[in-house]
Structure formats: structure tokens, C-alpha cells
C-alpha positions in Angstrom: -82.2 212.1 -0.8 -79.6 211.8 -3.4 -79.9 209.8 -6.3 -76.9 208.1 -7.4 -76.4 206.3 -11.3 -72.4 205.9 -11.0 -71.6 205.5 -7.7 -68.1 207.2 -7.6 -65.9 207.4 -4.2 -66.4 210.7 -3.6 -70.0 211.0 -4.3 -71.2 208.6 -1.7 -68.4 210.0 0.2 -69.5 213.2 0.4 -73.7 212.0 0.5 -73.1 209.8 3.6 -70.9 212.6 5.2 -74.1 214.5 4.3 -76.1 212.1 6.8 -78.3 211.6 3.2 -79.7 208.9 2.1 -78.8 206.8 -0.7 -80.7 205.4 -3.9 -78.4 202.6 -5.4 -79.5 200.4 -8.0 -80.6 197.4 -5.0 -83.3 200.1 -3.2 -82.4 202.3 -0.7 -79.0 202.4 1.3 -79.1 204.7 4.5 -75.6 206.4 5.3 -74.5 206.2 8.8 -72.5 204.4 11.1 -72.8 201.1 10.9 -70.6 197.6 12.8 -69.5 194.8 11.7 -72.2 192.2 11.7 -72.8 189.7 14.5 -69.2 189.6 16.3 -67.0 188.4 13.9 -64.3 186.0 15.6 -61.0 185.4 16.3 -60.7 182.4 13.8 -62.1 184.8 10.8 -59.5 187.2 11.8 -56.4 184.5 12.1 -57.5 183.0 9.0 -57.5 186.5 6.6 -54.3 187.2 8.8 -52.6 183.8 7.5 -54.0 184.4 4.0 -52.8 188.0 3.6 -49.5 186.1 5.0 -49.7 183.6 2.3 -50.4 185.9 -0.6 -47.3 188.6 0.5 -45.5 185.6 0.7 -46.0 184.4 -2.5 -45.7 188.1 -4.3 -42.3 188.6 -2.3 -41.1 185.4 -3.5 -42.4 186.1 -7.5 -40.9 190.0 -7.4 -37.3 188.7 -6.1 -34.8 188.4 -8.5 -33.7 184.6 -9.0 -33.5 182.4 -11.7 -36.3 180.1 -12.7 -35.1 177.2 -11.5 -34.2 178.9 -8.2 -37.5 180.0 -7.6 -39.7 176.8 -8.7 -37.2 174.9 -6.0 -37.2 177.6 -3.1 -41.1 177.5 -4.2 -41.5 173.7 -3.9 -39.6 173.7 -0.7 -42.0 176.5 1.0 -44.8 174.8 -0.3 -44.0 171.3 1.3 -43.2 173.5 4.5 -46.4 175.0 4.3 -48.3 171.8 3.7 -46.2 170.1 6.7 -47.5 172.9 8.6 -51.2 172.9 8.0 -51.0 168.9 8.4 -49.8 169.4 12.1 -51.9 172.7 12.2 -54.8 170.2 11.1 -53.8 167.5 14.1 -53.6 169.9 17.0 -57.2 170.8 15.9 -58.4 167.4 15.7 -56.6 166.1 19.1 -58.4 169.7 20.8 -61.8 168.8 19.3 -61.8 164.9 20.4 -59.9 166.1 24.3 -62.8 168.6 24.3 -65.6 166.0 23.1 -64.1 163.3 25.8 -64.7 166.0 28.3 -68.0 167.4 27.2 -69.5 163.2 27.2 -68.0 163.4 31.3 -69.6 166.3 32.1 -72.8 165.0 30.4 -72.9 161.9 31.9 -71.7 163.7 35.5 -74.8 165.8 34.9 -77.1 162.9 34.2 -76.4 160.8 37.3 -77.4 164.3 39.2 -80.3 164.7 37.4 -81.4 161.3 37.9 -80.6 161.7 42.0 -82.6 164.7 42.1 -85.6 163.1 40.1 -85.6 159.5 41.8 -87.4 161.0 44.6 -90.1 162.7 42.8 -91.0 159.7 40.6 -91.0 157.8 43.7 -93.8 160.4 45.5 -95.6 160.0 41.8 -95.7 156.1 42.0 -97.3 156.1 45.4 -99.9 158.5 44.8 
């Protein structure tokens, strides 16, 4: 076990390459290989994606050399382009979600009318007896 006050790079570099165990002000943190927590999905991953986008975006634009003006307008103009885009970003997603909640209300009532077929006889043999 290694006890650890200032948890420098290279110390818990070298105490997890160590296969050691950790005391960090929390409790105890166990080195070792370790996943990414319960599948992360393709939406997280498209959404830091567009972010990291965003944020280069936005630093290439700040670090070019133009003229204040110049770069308030070219940063208006990408900003209504990117707002314009997130509003028909924002009406795909809504037109998907209420196609996909028309179907799943179809297969729902689909699947009640065969449940009810396939019970109709069995309450029927329940009445009688």
C-alpha cells in the first residue's frame, strides 16, 4: 500500500503500474484496469464531438487575425447559422420521436387485440365453471 498526500502524475503513475493500492484523501482507490461505466452511448459521444467542434470553432475564429468588427459580424453570422441548425437539428428529433410514438401506440394496440383473442377463451371456460 502506498500512501499518497499530493497526488502528483507520476506517483500514481508509477503506484498503479505497481499493481498497489492507493490511499487518497476519499478512502481507498485500487489501481487496475478499469472500463468505462455502463456503456456509454452514441449520443454522449456525438454530443462531446459537436462541443469539442464548437469550442475549436470558436478559438480558431478568436486566434485569426481580423478586425473587430470583422469578427463580431462573421461571429453573429456563425452564430445564427448555428442556431438555424440546432432549430432544424431540434425538428428532425421531435418529428422521429412523435413517427416512433405513432408507431409504438400501433404496435400496442396490435398487441392488445391479440391478447384479448387469446384470453377470450379462457375467461369464457372461467365463466362456465
Amino acid at each position: 500500500m502506498v500512501f499518497v498526500r499530493s497526488l502528483g502524475a507520476a506517483r500514481m503513475c508509477v503506484a498503479a503500474s505497481q499493481g498497489t493500492n492507493l490511499i487518497v484523501k476519499g478512502g481507498l482507490m485500487k489501481s487496475g484496469k478499469y472500463e468505462s461505466s455502463e456503456g456509454g452511448s452514441a449520443g454522449t459521444a456525438v454530443t462531446f464531438l459537436l462541443i469539442g467542434l464548437g469550442v475549436g470553432a470558436l478559438i480558431g475564429l478568436l486566434l485569426a487575425p481580423k478586425t473587430g468588427k470583422q469578427m463580431r459580424k462573421e461571429l453573429r453570422k456563425r452564430y445564427d447559422g448555428a442556431l438555424d441548425a440546432f432549430e432544424d437539428l431540434r425538428e428532425e428529433v421531435r418529428d422521429r420521436a412523435e413517427e416512433a410514438l405513432e408507431r409504438g401506440a400501433e404496435i400496442a394496440e396490435d398487441l392488445r387485440g391479440v391478447a384479448r383473442e387469446k384470453v377470450a377463451p379462457l375467461g369464457r371456460a372461467l365463466r362456465r365453471d
